[in-house]
mmCIF file of the C-alpha atoms, coordinates in Angstrom:
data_MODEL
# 
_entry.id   MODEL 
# 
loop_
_atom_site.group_PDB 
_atom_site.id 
_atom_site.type_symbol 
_atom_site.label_atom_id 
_atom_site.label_alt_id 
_atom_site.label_comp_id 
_atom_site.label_asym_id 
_atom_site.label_entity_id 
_atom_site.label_seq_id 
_atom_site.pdbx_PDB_ins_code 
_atom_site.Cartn_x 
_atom_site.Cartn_y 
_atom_site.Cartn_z 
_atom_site.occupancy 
_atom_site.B_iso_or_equiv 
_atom_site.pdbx_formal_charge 
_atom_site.auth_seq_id 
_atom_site.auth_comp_id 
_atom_site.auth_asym_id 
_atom_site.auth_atom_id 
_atom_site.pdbx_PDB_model_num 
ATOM 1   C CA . UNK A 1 1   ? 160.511 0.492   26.975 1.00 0.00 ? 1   UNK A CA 1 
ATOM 2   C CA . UNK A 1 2   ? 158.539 -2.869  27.118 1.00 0.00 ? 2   UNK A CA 1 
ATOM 3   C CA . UNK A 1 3   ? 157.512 -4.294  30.291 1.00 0.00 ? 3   UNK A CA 1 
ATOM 4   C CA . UNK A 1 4   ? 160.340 -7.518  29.607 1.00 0.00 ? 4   UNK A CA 1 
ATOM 5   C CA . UNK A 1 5   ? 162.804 -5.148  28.735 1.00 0.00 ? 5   UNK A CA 1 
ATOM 6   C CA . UNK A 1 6   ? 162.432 -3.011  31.574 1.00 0.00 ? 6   UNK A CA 1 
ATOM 7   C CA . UNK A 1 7   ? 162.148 -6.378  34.168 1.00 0.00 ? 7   UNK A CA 1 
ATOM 8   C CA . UNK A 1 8   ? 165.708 -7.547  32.378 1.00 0.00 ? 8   UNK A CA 1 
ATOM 9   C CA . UNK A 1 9   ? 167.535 -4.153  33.239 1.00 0.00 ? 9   UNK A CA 1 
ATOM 10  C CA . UNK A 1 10  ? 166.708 -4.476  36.283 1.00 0.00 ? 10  UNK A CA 1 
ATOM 11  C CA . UNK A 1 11  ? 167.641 -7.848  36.665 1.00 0.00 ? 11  UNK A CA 1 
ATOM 12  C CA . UNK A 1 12  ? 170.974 -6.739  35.168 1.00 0.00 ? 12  UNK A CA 1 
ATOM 13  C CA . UNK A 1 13  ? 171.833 -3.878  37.375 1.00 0.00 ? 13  UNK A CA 1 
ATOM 14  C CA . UNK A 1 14  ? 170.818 -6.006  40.379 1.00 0.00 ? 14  UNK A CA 1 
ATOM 15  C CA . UNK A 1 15  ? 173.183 -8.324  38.890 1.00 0.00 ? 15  UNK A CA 1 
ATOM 16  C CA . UNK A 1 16  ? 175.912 -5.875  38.311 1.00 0.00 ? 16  UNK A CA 1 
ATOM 17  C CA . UNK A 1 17  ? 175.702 -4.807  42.029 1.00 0.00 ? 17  UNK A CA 1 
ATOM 18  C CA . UNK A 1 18  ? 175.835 -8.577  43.256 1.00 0.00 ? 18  UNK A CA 1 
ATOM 19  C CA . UNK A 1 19  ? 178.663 -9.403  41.074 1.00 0.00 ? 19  UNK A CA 1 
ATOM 20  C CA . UNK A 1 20  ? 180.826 -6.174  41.108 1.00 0.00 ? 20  UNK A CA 1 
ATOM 21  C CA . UNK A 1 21  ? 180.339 -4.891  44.457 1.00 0.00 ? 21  UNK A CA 1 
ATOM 22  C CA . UNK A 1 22  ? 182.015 -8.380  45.320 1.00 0.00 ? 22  UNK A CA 1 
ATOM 23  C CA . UNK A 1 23  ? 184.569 -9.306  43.229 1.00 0.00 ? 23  UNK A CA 1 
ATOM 24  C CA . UNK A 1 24  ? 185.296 -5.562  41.679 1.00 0.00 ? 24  UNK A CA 1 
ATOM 25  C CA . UNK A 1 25  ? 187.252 -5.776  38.508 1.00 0.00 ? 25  UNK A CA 1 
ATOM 26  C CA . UNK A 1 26  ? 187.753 -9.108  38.423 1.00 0.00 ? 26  UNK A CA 1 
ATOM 27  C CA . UNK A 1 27  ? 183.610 -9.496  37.981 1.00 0.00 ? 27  UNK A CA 1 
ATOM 28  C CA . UNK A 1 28  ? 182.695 -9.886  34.670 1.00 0.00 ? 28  UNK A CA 1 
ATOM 29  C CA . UNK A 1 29  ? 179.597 -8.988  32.770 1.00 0.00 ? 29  UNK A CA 1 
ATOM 30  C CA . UNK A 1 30  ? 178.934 -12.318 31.331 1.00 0.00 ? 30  UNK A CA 1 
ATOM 31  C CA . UNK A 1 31  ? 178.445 -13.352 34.982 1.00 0.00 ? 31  UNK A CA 1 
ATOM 32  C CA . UNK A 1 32  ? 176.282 -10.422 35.419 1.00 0.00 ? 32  UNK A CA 1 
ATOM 33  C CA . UNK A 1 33  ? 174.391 -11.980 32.540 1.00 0.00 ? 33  UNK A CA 1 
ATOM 34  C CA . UNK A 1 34  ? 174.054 -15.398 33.852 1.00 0.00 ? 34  UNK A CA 1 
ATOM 35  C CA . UNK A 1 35  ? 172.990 -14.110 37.406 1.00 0.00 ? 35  UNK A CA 1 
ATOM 36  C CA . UNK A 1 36  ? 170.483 -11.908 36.008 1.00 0.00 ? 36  UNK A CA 1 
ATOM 37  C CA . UNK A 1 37  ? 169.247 -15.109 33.801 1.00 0.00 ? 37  UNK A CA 1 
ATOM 38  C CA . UNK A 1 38  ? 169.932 -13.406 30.201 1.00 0.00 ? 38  UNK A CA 1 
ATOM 39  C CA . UNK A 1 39  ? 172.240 -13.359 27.959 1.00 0.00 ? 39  UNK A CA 1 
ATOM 40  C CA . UNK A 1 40  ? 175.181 -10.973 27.367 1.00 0.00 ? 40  UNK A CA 1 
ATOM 41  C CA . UNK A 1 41  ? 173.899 -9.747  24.155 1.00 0.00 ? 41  UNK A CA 1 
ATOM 42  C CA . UNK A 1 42  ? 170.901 -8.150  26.461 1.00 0.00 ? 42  UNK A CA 1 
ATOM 43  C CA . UNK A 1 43  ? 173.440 -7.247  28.699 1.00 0.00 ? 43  UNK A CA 1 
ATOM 44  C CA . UNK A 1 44  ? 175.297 -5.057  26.113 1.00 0.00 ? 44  UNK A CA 1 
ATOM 45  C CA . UNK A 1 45  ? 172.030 -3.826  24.223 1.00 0.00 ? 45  UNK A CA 1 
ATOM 46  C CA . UNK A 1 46  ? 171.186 -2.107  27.597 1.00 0.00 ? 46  UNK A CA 1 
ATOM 47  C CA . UNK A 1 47  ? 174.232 -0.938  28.607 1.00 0.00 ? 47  UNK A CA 1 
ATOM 48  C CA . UNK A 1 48  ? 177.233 -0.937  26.032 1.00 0.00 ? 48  UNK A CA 1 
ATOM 49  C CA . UNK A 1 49  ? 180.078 -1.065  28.310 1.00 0.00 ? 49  UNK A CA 1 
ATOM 50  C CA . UNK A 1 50  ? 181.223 -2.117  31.557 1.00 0.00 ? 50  UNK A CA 1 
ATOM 51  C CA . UNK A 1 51  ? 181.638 1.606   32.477 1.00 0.00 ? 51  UNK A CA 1 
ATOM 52  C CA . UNK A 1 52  ? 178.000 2.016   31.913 1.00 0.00 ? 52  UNK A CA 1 
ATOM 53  C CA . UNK A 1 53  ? 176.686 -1.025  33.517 1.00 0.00 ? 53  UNK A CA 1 
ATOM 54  C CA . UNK A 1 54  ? 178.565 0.098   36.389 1.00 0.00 ? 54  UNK A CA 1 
ATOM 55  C CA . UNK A 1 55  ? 177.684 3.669   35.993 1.00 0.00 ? 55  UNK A CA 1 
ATOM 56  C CA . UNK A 1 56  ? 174.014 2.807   36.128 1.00 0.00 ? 56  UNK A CA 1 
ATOM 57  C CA . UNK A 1 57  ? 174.160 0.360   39.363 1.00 0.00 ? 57  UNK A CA 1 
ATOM 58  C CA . UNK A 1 58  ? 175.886 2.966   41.266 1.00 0.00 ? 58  UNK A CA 1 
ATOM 59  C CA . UNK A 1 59  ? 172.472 5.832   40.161 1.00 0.00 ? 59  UNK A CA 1 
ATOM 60  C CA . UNK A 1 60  ? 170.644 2.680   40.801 1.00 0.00 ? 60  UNK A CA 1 
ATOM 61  C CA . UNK A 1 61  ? 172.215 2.422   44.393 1.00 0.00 ? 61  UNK A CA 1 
ATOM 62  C CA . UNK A 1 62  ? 171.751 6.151   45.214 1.00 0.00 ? 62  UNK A CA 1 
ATOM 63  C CA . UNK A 1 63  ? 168.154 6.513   44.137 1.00 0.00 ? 63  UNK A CA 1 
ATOM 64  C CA . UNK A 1 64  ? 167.198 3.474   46.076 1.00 0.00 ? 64  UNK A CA 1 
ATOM 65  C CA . UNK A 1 65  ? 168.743 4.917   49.188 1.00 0.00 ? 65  UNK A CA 1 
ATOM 66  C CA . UNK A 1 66  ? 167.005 8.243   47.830 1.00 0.00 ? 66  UNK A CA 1 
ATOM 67  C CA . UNK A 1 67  ? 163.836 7.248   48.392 1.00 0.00 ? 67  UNK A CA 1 
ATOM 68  C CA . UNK A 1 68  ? 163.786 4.892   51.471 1.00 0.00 ? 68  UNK A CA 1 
ATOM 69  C CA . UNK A 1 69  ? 165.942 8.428   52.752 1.00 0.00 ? 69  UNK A CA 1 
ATOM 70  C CA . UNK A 1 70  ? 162.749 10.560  51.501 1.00 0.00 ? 70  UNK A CA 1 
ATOM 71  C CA . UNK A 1 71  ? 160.128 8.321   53.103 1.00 0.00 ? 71  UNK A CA 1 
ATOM 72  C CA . UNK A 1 72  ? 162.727 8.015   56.531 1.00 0.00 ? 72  UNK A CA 1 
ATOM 73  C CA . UNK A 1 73  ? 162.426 12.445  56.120 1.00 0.00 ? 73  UNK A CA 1 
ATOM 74  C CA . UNK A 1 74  ? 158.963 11.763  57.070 1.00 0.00 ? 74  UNK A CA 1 
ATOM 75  C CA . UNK A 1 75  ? 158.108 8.802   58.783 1.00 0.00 ? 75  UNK A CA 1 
ATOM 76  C CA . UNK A 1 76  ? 156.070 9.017   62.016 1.00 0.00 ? 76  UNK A CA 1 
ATOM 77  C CA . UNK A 1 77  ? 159.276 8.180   64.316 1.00 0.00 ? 77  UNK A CA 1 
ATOM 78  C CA . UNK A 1 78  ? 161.988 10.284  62.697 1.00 0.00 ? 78  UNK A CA 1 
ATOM 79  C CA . UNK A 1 79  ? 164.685 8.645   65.503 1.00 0.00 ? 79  UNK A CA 1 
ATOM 80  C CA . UNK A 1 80  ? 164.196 5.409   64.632 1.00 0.00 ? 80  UNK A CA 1 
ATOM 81  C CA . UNK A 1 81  ? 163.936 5.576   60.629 1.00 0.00 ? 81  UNK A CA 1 
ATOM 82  C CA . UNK A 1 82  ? 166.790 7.683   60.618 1.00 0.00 ? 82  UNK A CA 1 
ATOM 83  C CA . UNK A 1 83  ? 168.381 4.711   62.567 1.00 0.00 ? 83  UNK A CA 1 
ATOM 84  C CA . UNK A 1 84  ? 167.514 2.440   59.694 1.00 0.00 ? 84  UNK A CA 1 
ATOM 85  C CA . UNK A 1 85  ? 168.496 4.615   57.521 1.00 0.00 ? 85  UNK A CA 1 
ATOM 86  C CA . UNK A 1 86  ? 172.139 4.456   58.794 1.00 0.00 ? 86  UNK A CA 1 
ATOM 87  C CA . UNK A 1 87  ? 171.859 0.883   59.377 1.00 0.00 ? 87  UNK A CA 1 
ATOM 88  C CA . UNK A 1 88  ? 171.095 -0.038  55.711 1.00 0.00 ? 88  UNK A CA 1 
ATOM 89  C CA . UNK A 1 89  ? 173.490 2.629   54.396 1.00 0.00 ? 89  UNK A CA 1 
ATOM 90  C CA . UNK A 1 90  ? 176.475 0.740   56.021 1.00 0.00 ? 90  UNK A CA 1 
ATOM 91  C CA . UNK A 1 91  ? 175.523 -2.490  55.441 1.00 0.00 ? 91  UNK A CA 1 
ATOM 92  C CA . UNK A 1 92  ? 175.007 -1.796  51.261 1.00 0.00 ? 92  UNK A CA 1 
ATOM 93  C CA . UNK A 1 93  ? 178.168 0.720   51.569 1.00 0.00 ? 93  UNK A CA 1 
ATOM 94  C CA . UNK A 1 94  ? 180.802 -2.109  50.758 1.00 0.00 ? 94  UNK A CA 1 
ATOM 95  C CA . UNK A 1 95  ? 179.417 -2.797  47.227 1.00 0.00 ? 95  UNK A CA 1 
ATOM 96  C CA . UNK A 1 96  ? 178.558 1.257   46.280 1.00 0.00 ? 96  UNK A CA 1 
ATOM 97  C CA . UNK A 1 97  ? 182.811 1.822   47.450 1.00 0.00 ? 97  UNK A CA 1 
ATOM 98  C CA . UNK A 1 98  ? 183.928 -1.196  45.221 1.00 0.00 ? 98  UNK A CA 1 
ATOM 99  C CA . UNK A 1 99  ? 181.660 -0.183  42.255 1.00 0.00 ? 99  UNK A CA 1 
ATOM 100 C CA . UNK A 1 100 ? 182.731 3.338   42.437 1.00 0.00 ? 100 UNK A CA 1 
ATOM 101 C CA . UNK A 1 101 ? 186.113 2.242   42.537 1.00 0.00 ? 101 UNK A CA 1 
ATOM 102 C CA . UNK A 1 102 ? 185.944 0.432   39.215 1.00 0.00 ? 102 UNK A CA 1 
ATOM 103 C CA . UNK A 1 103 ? 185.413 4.288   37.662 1.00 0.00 ? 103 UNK A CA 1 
ATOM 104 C CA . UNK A 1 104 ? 188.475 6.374   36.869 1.00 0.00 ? 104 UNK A CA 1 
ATOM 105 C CA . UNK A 1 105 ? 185.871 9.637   37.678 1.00 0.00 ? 105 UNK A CA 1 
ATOM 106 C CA . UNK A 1 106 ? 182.217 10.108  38.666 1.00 0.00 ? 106 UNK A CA 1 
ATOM 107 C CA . UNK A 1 107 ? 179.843 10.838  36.140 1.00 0.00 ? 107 UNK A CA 1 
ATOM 108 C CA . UNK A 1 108 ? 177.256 13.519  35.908 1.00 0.00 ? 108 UNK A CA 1 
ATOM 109 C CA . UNK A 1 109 ? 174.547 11.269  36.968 1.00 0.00 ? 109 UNK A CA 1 
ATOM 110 C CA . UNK A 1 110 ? 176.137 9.294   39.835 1.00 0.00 ? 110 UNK A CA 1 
ATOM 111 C CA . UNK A 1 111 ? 177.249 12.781  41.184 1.00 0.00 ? 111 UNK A CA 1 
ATOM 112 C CA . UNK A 1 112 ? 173.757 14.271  41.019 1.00 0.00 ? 112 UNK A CA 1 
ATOM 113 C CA . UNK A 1 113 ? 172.269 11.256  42.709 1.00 0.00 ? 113 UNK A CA 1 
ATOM 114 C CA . UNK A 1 114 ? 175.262 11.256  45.209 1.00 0.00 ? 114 UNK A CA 1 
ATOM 115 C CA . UNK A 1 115 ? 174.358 15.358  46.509 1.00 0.00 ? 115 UNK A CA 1 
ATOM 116 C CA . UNK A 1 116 ? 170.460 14.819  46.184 1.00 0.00 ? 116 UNK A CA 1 
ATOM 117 C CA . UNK A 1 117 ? 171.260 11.962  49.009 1.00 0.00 ? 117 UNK A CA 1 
ATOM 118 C CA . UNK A 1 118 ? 173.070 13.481  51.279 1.00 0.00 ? 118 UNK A CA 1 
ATOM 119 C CA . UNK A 1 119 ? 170.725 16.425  51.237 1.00 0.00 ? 119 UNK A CA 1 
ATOM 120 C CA . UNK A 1 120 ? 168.161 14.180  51.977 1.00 0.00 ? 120 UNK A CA 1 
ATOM 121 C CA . UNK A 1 121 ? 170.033 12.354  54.880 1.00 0.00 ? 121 UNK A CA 1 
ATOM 122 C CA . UNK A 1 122 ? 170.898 15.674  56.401 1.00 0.00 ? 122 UNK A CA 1 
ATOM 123 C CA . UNK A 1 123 ? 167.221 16.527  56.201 1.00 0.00 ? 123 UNK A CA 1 
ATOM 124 C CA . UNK A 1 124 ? 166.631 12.960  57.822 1.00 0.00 ? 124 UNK A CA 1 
ATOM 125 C CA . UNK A 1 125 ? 169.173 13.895  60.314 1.00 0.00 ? 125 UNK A CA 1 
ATOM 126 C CA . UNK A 1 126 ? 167.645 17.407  61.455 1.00 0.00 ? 126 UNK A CA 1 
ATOM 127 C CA . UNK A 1 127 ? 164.603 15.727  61.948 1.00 0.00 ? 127 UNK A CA 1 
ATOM 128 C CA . UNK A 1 128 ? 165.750 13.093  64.288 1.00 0.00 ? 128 UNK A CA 1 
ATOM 129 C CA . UNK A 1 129 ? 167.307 15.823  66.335 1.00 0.00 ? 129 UNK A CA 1 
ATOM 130 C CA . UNK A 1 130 ? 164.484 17.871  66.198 1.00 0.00 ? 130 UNK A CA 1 
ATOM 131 C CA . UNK A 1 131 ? 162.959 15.306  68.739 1.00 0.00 ? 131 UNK A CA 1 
ATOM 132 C CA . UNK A 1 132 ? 165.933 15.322  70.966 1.00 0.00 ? 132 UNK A CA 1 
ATOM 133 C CA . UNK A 1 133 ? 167.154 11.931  70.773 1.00 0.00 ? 133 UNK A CA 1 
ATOM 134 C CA . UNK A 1 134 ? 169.997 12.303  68.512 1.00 0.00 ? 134 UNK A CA 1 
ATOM 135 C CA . UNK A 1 135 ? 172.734 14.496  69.027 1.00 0.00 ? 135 UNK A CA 1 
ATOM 136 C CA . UNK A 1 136 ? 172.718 17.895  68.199 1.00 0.00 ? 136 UNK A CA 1 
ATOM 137 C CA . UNK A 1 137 ? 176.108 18.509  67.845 1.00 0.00 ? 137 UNK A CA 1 
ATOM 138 C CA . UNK A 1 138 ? 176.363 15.864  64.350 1.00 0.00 ? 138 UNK A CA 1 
ATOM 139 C CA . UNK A 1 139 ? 176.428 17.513  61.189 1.00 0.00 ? 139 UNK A CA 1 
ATOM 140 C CA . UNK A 1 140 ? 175.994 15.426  57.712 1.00 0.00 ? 140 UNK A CA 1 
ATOM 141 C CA . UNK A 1 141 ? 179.330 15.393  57.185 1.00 0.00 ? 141 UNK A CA 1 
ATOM 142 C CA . UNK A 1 142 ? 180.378 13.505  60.652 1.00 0.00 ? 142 UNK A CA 1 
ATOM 143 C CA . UNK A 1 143 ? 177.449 10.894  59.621 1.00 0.00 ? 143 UNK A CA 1 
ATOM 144 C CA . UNK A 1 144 ? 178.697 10.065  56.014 1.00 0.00 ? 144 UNK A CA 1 
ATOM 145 C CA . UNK A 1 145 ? 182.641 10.005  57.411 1.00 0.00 ? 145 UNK A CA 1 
ATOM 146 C CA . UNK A 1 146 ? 180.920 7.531   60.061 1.00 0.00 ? 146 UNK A CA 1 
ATOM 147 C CA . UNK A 1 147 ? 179.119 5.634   57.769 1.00 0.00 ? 147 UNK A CA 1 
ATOM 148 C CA . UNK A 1 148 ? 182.031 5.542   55.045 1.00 0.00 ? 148 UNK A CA 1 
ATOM 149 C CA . UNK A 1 149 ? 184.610 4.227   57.907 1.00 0.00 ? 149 UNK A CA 1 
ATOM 150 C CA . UNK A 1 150 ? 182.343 1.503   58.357 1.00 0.00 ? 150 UNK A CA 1 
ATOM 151 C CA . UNK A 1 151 ? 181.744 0.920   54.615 1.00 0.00 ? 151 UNK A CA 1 
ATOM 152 C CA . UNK A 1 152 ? 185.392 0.753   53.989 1.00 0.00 ? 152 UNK A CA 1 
ATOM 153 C CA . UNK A 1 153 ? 186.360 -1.729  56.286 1.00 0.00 ? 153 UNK A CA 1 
ATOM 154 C CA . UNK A 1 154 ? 183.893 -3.966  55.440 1.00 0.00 ? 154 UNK A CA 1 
ATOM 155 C CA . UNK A 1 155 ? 184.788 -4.056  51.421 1.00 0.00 ? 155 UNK A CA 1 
ATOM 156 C CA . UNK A 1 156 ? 188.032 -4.090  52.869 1.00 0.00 ? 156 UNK A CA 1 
ATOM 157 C CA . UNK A 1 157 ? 187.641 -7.282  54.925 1.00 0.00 ? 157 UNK A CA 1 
ATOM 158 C CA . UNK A 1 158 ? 184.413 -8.479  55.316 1.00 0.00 ? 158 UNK A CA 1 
ATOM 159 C CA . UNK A 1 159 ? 183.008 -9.142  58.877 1.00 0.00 ? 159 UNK A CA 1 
ATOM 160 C CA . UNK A 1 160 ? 180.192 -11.149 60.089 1.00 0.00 ? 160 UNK A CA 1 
ATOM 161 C CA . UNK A 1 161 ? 176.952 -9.830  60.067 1.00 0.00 ? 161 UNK A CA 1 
ATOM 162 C CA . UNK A 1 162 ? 176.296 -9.985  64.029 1.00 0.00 ? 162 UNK A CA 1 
ATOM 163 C CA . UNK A 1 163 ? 179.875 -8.522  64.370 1.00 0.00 ? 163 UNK A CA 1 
ATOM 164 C CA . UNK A 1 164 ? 179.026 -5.824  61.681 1.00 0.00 ? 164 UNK A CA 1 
ATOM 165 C CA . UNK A 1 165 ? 175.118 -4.734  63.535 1.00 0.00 ? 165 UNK A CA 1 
ATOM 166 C CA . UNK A 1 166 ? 177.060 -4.733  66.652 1.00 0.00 ? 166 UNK A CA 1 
ATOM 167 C CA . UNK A 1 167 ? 179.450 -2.133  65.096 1.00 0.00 ? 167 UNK A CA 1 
ATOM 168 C CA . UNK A 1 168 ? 176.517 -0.504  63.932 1.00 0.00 ? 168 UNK A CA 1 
ATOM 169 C CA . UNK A 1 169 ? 174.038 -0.499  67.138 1.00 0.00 ? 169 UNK A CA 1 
ATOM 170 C CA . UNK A 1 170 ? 177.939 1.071   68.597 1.00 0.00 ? 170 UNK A CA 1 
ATOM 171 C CA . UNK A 1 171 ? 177.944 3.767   66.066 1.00 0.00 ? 171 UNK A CA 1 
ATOM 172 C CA . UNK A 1 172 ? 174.531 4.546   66.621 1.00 0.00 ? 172 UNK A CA 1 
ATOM 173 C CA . UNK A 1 173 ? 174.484 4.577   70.187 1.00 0.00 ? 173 UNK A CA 1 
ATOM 174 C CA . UNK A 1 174 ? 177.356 7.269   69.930 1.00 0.00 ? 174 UNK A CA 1 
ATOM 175 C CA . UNK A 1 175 ? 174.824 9.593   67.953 1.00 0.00 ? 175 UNK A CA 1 
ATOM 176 C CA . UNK A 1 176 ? 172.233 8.977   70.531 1.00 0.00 ? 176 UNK A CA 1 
ATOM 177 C CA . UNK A 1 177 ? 171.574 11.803  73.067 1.00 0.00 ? 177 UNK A CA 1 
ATOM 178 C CA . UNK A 1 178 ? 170.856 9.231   75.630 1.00 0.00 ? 178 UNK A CA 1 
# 
């Protein structure tokens, strides 16, 4: 793919993530289009239905978290980038649970890049409580059901940001051994 063509489908699926993880359905891809500064036709040459636009933000979401996950796996202070790691999860969580909810099912690829994240946040997680300052007693599964509670309410009704970090620092705090 050409250099242009690959800067436009990105634009797009930034786009697509602005747009639908606010408004949901009601966004529509020739908004997409104008925020990603091109025009639908390129829109529809790259992805050649809403379904796939959307499918292809929500891989793009995952493998975005997938790799700032990876690189949290083995940062020099596995507490505190697991901490991040949470953070940022919540805070993008909104738009991922309106996106998905625009698909009838998951497909293959969003349910691939799904599982190969929560591996890797459960391998972020073992770290952090391999030095003792987050609880041992947390599985995976208590951190996504955390992280989705927060997630929902916030597509649900958004908060303000300081109100949302201090639910967050709260949430975190709670996983803290200290």
């Amino acid at each position: 793919m050409r250099q242009d063509a690959r800067e436009n489908r990105e634009r797009i699926l930034i786009a697509a993530d602005q747009v639908f993880g606010a408004k949901g359905e009601s966004g529509s891809t020739e908004e997409v289009a104008r925020l990603a500064g091109v025009g639908i036709a390129t829109v529809f040459r790259h992805f050649p239905t809403k379904e796939a636009l959307i499918e292809a933000a929500l891989v793009r979401h995952f493998t975005g978290l997938l790799d700032k996950t990876r690189a949290a796996a083995t940062a020099p202070d596995p507490t505190e980038a697991f901490r991040a790691l949470i953070r940022e999860m919540i805070e993008r969580g909104a738009s991922k649970l309106t996106l998905s909810s625009m698909l009838d099912d998951a497909p293959p690829p969003v349910v691939a890049a799904a599982g190969e994240l929560k591996t890797a946040v459960g391998t972020a997680l073992r770290r952090a409580q391999a030095t003792g300052a987050v609880r041992p007693d947390v599985g995976v599964d208590e951190v996504y059901l955390l992280i989705r509670g927060l997630a929902q309410t916030t597509a649900a009704t958004p908060v303000p940001a300081p109100m949302l970090t201090r639910a967050i620092d709260v949430l975190l705090d709670g996983l803290s051994t200290a």
